[in-house]
Backbone as ProteinMPNN parsed JSONL, in Angstrom:
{"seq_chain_A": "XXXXXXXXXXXXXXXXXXXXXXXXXXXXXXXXXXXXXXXXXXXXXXXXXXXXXXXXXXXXXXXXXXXXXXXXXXXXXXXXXXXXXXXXXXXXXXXXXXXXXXXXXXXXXX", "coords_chain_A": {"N_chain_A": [[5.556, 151.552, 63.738], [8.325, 154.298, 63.939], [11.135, 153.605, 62.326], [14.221, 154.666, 62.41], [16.932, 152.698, 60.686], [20.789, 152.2, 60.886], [21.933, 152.363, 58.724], [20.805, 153.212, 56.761], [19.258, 156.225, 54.791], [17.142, 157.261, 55.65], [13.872, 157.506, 57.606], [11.822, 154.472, 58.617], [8.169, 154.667, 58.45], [5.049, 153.829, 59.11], [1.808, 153.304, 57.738], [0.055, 155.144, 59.273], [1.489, 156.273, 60.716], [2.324, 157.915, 58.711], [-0.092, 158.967, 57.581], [-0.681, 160.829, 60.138], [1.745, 162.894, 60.548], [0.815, 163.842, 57.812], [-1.538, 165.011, 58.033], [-0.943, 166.55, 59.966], [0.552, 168.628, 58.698], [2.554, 171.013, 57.493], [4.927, 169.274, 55.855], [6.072, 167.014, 53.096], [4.594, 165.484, 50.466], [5.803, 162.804, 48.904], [4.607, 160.659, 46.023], [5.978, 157.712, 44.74], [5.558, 156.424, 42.222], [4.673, 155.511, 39.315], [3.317, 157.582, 36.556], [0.782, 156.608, 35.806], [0.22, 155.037, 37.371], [-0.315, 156.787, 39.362], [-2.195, 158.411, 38.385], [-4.386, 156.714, 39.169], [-5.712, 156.343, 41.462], [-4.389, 158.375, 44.436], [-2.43, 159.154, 47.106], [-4.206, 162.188, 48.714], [-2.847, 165.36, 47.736], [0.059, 164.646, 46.682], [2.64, 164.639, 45.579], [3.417, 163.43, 42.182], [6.442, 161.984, 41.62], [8.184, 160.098, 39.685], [10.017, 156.625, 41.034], [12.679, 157.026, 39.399], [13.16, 159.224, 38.982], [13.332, 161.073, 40.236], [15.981, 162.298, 40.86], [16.444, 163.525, 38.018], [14.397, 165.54, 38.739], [15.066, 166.724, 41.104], [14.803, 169.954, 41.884], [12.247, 170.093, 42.943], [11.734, 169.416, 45.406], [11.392, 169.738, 47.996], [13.317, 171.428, 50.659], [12.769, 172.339, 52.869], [11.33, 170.883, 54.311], [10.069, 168.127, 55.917], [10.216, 165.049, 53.968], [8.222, 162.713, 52.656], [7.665, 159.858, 51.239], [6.23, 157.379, 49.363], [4.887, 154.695, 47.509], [3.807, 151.87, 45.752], [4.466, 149.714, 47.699], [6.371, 150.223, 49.141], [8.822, 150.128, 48.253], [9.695, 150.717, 45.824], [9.749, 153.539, 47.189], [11.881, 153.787, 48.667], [14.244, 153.472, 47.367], [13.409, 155.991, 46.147], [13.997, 157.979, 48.206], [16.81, 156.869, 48.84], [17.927, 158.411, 46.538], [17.289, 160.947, 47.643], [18.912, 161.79, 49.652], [21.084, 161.379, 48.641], [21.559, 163.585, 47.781], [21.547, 165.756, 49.713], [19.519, 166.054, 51.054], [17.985, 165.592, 54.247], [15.793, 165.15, 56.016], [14.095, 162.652, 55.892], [11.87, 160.24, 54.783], [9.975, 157.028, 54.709], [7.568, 155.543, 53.9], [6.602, 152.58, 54.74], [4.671, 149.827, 53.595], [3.18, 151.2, 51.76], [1.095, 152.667, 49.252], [-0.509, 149.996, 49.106], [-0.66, 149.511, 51.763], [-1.952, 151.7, 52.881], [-4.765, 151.899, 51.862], [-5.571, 149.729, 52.53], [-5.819, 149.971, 55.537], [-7.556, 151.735, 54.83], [-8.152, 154.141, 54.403], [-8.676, 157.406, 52.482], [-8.0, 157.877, 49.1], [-7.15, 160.037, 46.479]], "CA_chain_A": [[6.353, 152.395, 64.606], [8.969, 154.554, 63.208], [12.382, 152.808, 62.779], [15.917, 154.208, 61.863], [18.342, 151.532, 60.338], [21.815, 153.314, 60.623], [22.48, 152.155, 57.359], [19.505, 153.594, 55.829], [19.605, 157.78, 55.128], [15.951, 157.416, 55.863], [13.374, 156.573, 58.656], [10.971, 153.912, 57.83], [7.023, 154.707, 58.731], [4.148, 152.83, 58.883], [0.666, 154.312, 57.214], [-0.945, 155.38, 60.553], [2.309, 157.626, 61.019], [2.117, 159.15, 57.771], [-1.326, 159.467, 57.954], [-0.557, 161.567, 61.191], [2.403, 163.866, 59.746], [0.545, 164.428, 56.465], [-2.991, 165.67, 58.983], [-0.409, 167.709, 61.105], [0.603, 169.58, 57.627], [4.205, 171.064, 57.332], [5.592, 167.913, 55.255], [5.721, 167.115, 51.249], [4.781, 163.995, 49.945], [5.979, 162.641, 46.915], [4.428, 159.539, 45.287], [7.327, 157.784, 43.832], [5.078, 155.114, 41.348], [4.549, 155.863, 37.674], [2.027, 158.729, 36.377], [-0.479, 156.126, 35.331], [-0.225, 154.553, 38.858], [-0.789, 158.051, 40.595], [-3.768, 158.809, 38.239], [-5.284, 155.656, 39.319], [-5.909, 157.023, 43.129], [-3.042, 158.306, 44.946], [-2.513, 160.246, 48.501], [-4.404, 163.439, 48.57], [-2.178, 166.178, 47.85], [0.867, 164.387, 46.913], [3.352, 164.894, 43.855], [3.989, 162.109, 41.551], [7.649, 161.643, 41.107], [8.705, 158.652, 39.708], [11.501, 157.11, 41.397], [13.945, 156.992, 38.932], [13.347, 160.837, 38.13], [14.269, 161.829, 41.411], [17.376, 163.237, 40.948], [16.126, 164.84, 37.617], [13.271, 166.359, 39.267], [15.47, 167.48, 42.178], [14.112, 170.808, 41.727], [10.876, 169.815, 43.016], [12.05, 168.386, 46.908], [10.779, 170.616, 49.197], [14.742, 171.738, 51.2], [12.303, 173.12, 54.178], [9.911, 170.336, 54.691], [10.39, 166.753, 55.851], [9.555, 164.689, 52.639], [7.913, 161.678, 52.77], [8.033, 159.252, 50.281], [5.037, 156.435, 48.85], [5.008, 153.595, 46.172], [2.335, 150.729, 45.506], [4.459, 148.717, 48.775], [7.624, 150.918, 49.984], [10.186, 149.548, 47.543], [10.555, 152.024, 45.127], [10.036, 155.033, 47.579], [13.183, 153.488, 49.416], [15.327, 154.013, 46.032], [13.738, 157.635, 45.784], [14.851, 158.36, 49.494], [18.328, 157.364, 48.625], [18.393, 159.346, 45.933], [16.981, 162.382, 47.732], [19.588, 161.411, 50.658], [22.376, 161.45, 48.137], [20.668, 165.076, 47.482], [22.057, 166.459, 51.054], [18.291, 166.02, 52.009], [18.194, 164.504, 55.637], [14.435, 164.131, 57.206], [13.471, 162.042, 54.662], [10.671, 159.259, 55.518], [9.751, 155.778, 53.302], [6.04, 155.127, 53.762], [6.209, 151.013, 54.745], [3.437, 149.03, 52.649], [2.894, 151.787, 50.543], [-1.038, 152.683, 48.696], [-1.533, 148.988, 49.271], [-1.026, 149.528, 53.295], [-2.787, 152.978, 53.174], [-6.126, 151.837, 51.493], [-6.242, 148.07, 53.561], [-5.821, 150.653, 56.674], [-9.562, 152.224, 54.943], [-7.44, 155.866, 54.44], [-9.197, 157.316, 51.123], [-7.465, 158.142, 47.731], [-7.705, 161.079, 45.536]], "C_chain_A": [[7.607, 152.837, 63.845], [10.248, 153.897, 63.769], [13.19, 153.673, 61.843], [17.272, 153.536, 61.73], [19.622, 152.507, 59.898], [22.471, 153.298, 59.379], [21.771, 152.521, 56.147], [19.477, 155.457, 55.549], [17.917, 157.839, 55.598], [15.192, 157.02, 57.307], [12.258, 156.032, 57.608], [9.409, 153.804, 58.542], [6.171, 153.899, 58.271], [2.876, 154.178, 58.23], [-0.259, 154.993, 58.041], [0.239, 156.537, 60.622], [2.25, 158.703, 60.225], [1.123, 159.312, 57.594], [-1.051, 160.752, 59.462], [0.263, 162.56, 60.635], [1.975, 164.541, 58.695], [-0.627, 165.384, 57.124], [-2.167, 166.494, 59.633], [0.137, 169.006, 60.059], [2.241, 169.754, 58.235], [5.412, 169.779, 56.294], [5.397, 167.998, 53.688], [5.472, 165.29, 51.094], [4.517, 163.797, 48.697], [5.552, 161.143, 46.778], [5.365, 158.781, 44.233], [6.69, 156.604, 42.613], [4.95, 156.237, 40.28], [3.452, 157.101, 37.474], [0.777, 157.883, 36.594], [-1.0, 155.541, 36.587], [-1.173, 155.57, 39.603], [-2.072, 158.489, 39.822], [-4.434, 158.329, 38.114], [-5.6, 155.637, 40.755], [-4.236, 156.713, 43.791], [-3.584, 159.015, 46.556], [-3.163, 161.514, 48.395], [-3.147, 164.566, 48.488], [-0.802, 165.832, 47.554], [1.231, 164.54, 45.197], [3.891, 163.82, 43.796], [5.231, 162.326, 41.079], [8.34, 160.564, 40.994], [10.29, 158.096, 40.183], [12.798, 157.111, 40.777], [14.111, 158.305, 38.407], [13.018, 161.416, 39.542], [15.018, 162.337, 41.344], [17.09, 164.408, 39.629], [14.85, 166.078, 38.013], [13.559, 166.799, 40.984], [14.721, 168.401, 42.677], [12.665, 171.177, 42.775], [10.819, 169.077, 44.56], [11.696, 169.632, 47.506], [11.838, 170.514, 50.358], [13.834, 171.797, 52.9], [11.278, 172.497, 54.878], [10.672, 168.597, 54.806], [9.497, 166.476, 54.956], [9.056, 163.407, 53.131], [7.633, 160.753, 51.404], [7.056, 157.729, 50.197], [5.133, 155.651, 47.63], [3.337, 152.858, 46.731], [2.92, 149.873, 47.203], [5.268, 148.991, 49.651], [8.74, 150.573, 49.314], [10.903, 150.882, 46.594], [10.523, 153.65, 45.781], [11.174, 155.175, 48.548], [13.964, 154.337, 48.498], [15.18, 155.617, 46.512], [14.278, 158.18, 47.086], [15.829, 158.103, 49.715], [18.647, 157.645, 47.9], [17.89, 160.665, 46.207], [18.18, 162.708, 48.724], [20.925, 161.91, 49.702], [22.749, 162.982, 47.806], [21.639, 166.236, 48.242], [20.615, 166.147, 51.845], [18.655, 164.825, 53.125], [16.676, 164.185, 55.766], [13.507, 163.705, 56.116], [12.319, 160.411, 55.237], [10.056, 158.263, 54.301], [8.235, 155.359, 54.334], [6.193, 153.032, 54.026], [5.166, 150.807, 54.049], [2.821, 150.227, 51.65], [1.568, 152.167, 50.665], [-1.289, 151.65, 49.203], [-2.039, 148.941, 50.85], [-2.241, 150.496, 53.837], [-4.558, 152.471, 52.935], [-6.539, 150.249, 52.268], [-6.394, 148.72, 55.187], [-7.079, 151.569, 56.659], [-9.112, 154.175, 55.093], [-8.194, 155.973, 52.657], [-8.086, 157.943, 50.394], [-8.134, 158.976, 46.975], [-8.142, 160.326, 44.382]], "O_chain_A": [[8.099, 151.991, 63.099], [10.534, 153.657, 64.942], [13.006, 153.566, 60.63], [18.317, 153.701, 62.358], [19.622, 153.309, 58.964], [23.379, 154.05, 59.025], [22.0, 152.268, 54.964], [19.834, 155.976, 56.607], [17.666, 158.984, 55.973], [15.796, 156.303, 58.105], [11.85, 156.487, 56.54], [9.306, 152.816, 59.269], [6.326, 153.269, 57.225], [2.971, 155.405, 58.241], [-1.316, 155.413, 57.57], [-0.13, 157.71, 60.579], [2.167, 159.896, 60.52], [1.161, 160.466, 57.166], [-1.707, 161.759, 59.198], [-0.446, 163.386, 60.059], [2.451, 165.643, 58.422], [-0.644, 166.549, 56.725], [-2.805, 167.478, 60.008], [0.164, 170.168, 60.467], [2.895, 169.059, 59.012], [6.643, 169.778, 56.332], [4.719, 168.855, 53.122], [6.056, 164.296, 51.524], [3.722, 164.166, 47.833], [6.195, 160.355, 47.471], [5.49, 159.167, 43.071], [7.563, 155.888, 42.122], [5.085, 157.456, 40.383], [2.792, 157.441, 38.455], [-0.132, 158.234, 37.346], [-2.184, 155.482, 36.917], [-2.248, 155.404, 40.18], [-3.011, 158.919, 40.493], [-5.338, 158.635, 37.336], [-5.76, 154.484, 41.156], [-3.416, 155.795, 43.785], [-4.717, 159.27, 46.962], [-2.398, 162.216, 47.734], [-2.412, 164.487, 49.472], [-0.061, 166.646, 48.104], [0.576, 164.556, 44.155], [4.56, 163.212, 44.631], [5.254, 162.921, 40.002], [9.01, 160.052, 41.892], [11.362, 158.654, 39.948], [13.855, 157.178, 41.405], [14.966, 158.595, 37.57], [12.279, 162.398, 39.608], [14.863, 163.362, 42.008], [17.285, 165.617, 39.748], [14.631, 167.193, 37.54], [12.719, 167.088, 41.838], [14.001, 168.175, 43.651], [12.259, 172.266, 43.181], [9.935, 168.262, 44.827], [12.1, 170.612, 46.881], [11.563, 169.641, 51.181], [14.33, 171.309, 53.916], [10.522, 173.006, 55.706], [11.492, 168.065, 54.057], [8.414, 167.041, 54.804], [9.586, 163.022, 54.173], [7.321, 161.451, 50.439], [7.274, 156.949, 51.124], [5.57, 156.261, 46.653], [2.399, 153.094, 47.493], [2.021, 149.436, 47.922], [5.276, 148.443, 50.754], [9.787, 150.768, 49.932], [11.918, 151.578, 46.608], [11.001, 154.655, 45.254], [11.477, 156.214, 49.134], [14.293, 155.51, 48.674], [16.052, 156.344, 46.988], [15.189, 158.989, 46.907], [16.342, 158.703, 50.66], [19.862, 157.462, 47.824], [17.937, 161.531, 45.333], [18.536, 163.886, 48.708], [21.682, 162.788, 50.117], [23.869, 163.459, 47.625], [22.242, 167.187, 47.745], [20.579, 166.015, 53.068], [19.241, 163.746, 53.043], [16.312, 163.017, 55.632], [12.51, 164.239, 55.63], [12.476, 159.839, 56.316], [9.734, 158.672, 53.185], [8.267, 154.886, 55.47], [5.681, 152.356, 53.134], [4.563, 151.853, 53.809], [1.964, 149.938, 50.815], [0.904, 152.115, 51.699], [-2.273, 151.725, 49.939], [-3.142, 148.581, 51.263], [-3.088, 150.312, 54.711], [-5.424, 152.697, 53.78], [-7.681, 149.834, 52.464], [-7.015, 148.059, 56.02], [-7.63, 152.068, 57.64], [-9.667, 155.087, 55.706], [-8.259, 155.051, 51.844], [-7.229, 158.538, 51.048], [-9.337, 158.9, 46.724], [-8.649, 160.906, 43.423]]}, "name": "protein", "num_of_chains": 1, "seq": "XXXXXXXXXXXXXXXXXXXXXXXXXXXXXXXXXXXXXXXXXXXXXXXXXXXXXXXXXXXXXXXXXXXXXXXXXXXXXXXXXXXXXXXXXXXXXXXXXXXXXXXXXXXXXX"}
């Protein structure tokens, strides 16, 4: 269930939500794990930005789209959502459990 911690610039989703937002379309999702991670099955349709090249790959945030944000467990797509936060970006969204939640939830991988 989605939760915002007021101390967080983010909300934090479970893989059934972003499974739902990503099927309703309008949204971006960025994969924030390594290349080699993401070309070892990732989210359909999702751009690999690692999260410590967030800020240089600004560029590349989608201003007009709530972003959503994916790792291997939700740790490092926290980081990249407070560095997209630090951005000005607001409807920013951290994926809870990550790939490992998505594929134990039986969701497939590109």
């Amino acid at each position: 269930m989605a939760a915002k911690n007021e101390d967080e610039p983010f909300t934090r989703i479970d893989v059934h939500e972003a499974k739902e937002m990503i099927d309703g379309g309008g949204v971006q999702l960025i994969d924030s794990r390594e290349e080699d991670e993401h070309a070892g099955g990732h989210v359909a349709d999702s751009v690999c930005i690692p999260h410590m090249a967030t800020l240089p790959r600004a560029d590349e945030l989608d201003r007009d789209k709530p972003i959503l944000f994916i790792c291997k467990s939700g740790v490092r797509s926290a980081v990249a959502a407070e560095f997209a936060a630090s951005l000005g970006l607001t409807e920013l969204y951290n994926v809870e459990g990550g790939h490992d939640g998505w594929v134990e939830a039986g969701y497939e991988l590109a």
